[in-house]
C-alpha positions as CSV (number, residue, x, y, z in Angstrom):
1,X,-35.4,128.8,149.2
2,X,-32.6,131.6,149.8
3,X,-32.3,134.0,146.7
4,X,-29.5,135.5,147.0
5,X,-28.8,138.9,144.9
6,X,-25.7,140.1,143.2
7,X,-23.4,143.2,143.9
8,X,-24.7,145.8,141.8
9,X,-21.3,146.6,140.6
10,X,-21.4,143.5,138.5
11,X,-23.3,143.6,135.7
12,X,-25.0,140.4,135.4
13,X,-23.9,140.2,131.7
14,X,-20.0,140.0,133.3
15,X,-20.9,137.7,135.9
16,X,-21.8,135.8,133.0
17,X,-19.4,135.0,131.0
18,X,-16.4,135.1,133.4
19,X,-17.0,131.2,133.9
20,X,-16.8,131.0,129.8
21,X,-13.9,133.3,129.2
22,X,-11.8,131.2,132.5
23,X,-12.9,127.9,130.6
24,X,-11.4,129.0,127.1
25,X,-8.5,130.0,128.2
26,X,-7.1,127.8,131.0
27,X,-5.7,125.7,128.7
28,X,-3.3,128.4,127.0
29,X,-2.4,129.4,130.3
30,X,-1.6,125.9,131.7
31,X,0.7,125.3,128.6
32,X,2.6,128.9,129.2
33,X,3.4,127.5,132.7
34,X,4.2,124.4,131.9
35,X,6.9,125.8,129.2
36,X,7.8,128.5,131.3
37,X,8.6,126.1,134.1
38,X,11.1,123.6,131.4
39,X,12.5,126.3,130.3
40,X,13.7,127.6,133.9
41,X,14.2,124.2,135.0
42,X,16.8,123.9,132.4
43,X,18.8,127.2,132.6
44,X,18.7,126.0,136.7
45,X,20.0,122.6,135.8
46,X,22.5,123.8,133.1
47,X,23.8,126.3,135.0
48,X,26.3,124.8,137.3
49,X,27.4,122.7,134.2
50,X,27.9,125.8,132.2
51,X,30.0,127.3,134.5
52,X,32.6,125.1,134.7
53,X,33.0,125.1,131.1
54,X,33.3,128.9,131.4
55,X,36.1,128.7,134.1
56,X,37.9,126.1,132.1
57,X,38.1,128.0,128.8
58,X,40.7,130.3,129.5
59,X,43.3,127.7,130.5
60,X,42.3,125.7,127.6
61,X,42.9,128.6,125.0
62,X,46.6,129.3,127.2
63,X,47.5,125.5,126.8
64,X,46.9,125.9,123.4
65,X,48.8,129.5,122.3
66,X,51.6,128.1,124.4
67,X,54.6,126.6,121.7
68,X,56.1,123.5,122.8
69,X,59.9,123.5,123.2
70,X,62.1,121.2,120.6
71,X,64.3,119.1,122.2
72,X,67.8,119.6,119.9
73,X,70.1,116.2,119.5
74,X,73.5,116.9,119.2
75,X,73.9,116.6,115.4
76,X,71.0,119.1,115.8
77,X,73.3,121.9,117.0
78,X,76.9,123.1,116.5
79,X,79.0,125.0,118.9
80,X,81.2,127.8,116.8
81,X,84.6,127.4,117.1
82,X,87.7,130.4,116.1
83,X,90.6,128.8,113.6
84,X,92.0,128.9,110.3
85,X,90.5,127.3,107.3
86,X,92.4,125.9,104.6
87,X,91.0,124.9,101.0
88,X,93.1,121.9,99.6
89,X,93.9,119.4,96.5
90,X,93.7,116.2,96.9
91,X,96.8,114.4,95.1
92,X,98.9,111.4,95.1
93,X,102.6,110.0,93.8
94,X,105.2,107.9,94.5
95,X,108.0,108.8,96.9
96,X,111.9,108.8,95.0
97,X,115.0,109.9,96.7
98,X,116.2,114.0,95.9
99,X,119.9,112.9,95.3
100,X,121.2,109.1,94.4
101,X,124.1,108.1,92.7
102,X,125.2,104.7,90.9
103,X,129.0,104.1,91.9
104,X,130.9,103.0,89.1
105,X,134.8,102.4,88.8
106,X,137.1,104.2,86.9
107,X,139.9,102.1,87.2
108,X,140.2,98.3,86.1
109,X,141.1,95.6,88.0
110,X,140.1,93.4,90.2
111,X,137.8,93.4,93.6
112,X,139.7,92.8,96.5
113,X,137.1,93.9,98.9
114,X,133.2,95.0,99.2
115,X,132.2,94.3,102.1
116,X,128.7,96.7,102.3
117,X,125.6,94.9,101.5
118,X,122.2,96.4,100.8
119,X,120.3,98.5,103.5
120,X,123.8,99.3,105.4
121,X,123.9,103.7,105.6
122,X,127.0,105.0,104.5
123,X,129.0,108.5,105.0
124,X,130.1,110.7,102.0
125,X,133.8,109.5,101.2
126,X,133.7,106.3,103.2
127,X,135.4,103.3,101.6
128,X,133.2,101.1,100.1
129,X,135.2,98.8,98.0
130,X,139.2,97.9,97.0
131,X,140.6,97.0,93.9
132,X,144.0,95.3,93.3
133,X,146.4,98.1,93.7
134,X,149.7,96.9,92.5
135,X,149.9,98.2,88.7
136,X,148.4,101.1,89.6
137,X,152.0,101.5,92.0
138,X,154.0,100.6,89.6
139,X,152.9,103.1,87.3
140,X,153.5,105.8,89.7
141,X,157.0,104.6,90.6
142,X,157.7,104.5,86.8
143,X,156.5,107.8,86.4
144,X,158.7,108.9,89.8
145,X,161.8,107.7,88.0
146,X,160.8,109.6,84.5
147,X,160.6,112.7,86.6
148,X,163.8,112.4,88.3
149,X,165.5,111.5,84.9
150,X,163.5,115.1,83.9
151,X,165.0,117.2,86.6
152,X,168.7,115.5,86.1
153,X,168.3,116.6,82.6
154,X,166.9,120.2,83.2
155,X,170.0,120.7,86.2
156,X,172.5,119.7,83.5
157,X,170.5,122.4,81.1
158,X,170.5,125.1,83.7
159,X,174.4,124.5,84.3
160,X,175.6,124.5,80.7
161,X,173.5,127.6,80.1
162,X,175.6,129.4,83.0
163,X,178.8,128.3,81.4
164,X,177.5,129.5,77.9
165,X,176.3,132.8,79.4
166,X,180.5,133.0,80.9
167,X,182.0,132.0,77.6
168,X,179.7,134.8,75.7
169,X,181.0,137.3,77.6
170,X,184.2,136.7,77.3
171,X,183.9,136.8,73.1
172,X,184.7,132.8,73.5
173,X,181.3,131.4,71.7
174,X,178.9,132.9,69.4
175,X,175.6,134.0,70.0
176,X,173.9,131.3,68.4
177,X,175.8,128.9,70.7
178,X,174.4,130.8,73.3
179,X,171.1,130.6,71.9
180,X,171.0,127.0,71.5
181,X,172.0,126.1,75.3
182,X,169.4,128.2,76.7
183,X,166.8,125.9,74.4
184,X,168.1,123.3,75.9
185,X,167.1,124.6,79.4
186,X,163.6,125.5,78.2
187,X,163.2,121.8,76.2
188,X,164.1,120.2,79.4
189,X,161.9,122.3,81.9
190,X,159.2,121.2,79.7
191,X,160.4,117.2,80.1
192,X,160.3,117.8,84.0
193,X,156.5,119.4,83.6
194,X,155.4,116.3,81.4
195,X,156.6,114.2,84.1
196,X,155.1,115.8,86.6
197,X,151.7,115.4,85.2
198,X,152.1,112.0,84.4
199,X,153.1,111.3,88.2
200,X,149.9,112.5,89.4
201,X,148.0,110.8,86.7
202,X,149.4,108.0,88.1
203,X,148.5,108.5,91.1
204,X,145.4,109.6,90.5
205,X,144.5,106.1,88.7
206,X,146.3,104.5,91.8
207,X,143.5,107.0,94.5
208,X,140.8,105.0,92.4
209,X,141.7,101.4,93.3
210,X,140.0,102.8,96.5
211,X,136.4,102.8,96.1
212,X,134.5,106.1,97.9
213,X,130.6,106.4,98.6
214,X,130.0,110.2,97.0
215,X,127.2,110.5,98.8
216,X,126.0,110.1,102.5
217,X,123.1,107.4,102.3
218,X,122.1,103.9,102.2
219,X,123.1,101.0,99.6
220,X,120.1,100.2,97.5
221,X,122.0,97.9,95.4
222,X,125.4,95.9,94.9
223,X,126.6,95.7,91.1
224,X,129.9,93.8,91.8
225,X,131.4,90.9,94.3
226,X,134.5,90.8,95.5
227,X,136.6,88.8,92.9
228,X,135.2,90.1,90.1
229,X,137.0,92.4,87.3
230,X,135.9,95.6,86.8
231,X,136.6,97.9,83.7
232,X,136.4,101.6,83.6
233,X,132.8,102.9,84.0
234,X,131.5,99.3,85.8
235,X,128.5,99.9,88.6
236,X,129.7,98.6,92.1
237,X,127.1,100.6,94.0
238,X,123.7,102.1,94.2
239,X,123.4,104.9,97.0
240,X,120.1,106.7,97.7
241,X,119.9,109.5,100.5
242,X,116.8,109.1,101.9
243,X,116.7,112.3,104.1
244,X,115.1,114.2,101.8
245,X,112.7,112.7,99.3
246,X,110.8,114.1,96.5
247,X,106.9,113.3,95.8
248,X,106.2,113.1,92.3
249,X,102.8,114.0,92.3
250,X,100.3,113.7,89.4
251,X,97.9,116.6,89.6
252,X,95.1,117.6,87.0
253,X,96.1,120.5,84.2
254,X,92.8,122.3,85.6
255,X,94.0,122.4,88.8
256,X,97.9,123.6,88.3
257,X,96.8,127.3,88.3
258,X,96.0,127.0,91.9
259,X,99.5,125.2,92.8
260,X,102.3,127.6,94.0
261,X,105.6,127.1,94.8
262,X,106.1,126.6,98.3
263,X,102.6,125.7,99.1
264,X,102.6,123.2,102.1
265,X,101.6,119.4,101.7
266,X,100.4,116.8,103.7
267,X,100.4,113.3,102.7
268,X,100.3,109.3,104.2
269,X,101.7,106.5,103.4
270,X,100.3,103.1,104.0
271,X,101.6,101.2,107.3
272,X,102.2,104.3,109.4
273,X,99.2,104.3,111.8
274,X,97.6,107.3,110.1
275,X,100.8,109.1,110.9
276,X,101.1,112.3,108.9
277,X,103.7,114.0,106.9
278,X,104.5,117.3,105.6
279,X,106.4,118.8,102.5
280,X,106.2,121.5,100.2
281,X,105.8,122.4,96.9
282,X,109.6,122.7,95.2
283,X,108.7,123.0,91.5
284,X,106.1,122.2,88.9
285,X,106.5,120.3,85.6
286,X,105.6,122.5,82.6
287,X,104.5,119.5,80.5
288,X,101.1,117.1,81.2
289,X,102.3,113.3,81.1
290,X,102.2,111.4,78.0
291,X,98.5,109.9,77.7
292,X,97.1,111.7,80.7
293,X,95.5,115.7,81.5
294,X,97.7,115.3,84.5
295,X,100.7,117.6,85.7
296,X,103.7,116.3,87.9
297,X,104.5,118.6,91.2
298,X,107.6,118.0,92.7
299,X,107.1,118.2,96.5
300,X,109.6,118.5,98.4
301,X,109.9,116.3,101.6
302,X,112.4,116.0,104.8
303,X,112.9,112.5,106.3
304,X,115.5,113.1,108.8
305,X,114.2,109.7,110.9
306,X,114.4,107.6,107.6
307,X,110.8,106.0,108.4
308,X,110.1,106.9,104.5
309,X,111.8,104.9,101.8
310,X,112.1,105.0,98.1
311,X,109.2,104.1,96.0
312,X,106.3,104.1,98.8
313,X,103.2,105.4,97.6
314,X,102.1,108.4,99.2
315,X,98.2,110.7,99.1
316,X,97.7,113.9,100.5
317,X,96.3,117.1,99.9
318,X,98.4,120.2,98.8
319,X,97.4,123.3,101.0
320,X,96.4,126.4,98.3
321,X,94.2,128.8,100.4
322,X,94.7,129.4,104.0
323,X,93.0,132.2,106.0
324,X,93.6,133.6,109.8
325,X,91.5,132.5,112.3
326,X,87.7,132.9,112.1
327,X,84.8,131.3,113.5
328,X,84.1,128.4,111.4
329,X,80.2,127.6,110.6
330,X,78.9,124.6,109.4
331,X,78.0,124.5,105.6
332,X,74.6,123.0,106.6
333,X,73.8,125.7,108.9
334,X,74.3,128.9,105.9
335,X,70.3,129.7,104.9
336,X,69.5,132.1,102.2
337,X,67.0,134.5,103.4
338,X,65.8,138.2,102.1
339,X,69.2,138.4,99.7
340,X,71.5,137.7,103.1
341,X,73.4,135.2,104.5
342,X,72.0,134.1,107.8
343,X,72.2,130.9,110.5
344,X,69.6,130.1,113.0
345,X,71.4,130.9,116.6
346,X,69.7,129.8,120.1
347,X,69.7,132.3,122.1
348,X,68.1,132.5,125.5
349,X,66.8,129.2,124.6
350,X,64.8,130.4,121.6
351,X,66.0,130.4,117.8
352,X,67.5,134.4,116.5
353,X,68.0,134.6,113.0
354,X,71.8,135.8,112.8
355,X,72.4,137.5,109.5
356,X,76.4,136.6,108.7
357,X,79.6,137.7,106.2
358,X,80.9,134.4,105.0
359,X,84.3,133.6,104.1
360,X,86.9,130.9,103.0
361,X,84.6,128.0,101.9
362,X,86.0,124.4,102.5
363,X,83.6,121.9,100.7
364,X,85.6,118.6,102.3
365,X,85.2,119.8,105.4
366,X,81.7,121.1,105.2
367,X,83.1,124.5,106.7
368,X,82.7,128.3,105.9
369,X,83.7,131.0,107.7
370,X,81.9,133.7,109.6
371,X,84.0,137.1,109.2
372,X,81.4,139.0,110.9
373,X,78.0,138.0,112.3
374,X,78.6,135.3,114.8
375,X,81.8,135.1,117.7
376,X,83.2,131.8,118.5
377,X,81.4,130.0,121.4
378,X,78.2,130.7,119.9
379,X,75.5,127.8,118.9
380,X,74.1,127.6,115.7
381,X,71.4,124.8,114.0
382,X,73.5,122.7,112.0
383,X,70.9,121.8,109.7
384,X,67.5,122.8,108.8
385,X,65.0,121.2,111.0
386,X,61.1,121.2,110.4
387,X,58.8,123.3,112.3
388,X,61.8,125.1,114.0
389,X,61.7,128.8,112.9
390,X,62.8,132.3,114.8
391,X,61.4,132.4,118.3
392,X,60.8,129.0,119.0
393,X,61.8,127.3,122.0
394,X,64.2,125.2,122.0
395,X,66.6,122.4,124.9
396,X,70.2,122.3,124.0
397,X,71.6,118.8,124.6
398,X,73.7,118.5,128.0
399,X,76.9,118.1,126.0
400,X,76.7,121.4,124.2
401,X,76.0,123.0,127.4
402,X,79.1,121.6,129.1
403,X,80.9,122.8,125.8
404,X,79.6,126.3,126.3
405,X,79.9,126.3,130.0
């Protein structure tokens, strides 16, 4: 049997209980390892997969700062534009001639001729009808002969006056002799004058057998046929001038203090194609109608073509504020911000807030403008969009770029 010794620099007590101490604590130790080992075998396996996510968080956190850009419509956006702005009244009447006369007779007797019919134009002092003539030329050759018997008379006067005046002279006849020859001359001077008046009276009345339009303008109506017997004062004619019209235009009491006198009109009238026509204001009734808060304004209106007749109704708009031009913005693009009028302008592609000085204001129109703030060409938001506010981007449409361009 081999005995075999140990070192002497182990005590025996440590040789021991090394195989006791190695037995308590290998499982501790086996457990450290094990978690040890998960624990690195899970950074290891984690770590490619981490990285990744670390590269890609950057472009993720730029994709989301980064504002996407509103694509505008074209009712989105409004291109400024330089003119003048007017603020109107709207109004409406009935179209009458300015001037029109009634011809009436002022002679009796009986139509020989009236040959113009309705709708025909006529000239001031054309012939328009005849009357029976042929006591009307008597009476002047009556009152011809009266007035030579009147002159026969005051040449006998005149010549007895001349002998008187001789015979006085000559101590052959007394003053009042005289004096009564010479009244003779006077009485029958006066006799010729009568029958000089009478003459033209007579022919006067004979002038008005003859019919005479007073007026340039068109028959709107015939009284009287040829045959018929007129009396003194009897209508033959209607004439209305229709070159210049007036609009008799009912406007409401609350609104006349903003009517002038030669304010400028514009009007239609029904079977024109839209066409439109101008007047202006000639005068201004100082009374409101019977049963109505309205005013009548006279408007004044040239129709040197004719198109327009009597009696058409007419609306329009009278013309009571006008400015020079300025650029004109949008009502729906005006925002109310800090105490200041401002509109949203794109700029570079981005929204500016562009504080402005408004103007004229035109509520039919949906206009206002921009005395200072904004320069024609310019593009503003038309209306207020959500989640469009200063600095974001924003597409124009291609037709307000061509507009700009």
């Amino acid at each position: 049997m081999k005995i075999e010794t140990l070192p002497e620099s182990v005590p025996l007590t440590d040789a021991l209980a090394r195989p006791v101490r190695a037995r308590r604590y290998a499982p501790a130790i086996g457990i450290a390892i094990l978690v040890l080992a998960g624990a690195g075998g899970y950074a290891f396996s984690h770590r490619d997969a981490a990285a990744p996510s670390q590269a890609a968080a950057p472009g993720d956190a730029a994709k989301k700062d980064k504002e996407p850009v509103h694509e505008l419509s074209q009712r989105d956006v409004a291109v400024v534009e330089a003119r003048a702005l007017a603020v109107t009244l709207p109004l409406s009447g009935s179209l009458s001639p300015l001037a029109q006369a009634t011809v009436k007779s002022k002679a009796s007797g009986v139509i020989l001729a009236s040959g113009v019919q309705e709708g025909v134009e006529v000239k001031a002092g054309q012939t328009i009808a005849r009357l029976d003539d042929a006591e009307a030329r008597a009476r002047v050759a009556q009152q011809q002969a009266m007035l030579a018997d009147a002159d026969a008379r005051l040449a006998l006067a005149k010549k007895n006056v001349a002998n008187s005046a001789a015979l006085l002279k000559q101590n052959y006849i007394a003053q009042n002799a005289y004096d009564t020859t010479a009244n003779a001359v006077d009485l029958a001077q006066a006799a010729v004058d009568s029958a000089k008046a009478q003459l033209d009276l007579a022919r006067i009345a004979l002038a008005d057998t003859v019919i005479r339009a007073p007026l340039s303008g068109v028959i709107s109506k015939r009284h009287a046929q040829a045959g018929e017997k007129l009396s003194p004062d009897s209508p033959v004619y209607t004439i209305v001038d229709l070159k210049h019209l007036t609009l008799d235009a009912q406007v409401p009491a609350s609104d006349i203090p903003r009517v002038k006198v030669g304010q400028d009109v514009q009007f239609k009238v029904d079977g024109f194609d839209g066409r439109t026509f101008v007047g202006k204001v000639a005068r201004i009734n100082p009374a409101t109608e019977a049963g109505s808060r309205a005013m009548i304004v006279y408007i004044s209106v040239d129709n040197p073509d004719g198109l327009l007749r009597a009696g058409m109704f007419a609306k329009g708009t009278v013309t009571t504020e006008k400015s020079s031009a300025h650029p004109l913005l949008p009502l729906g693009a005006v925002r109310r911000q800090d105490g200041r009028d401002v509109v949203y302008r794109v700029d570079g592609g981005k929204v500016v807030v562009q504080p402005v000085t408004l103007g004229l204001r035109n509520e039919d129109e949906g206009l206002v403008e921009a005395l200072d703030g904004v320069d024609a060409g310019a593009v503003v938001l038309a209306l207020k969009l959500d989640g469009i506010k200063p600095g974001s981007p924003v597409k124009l449409p291609d037709l307000v770029n061509q507009k700009k361009g």
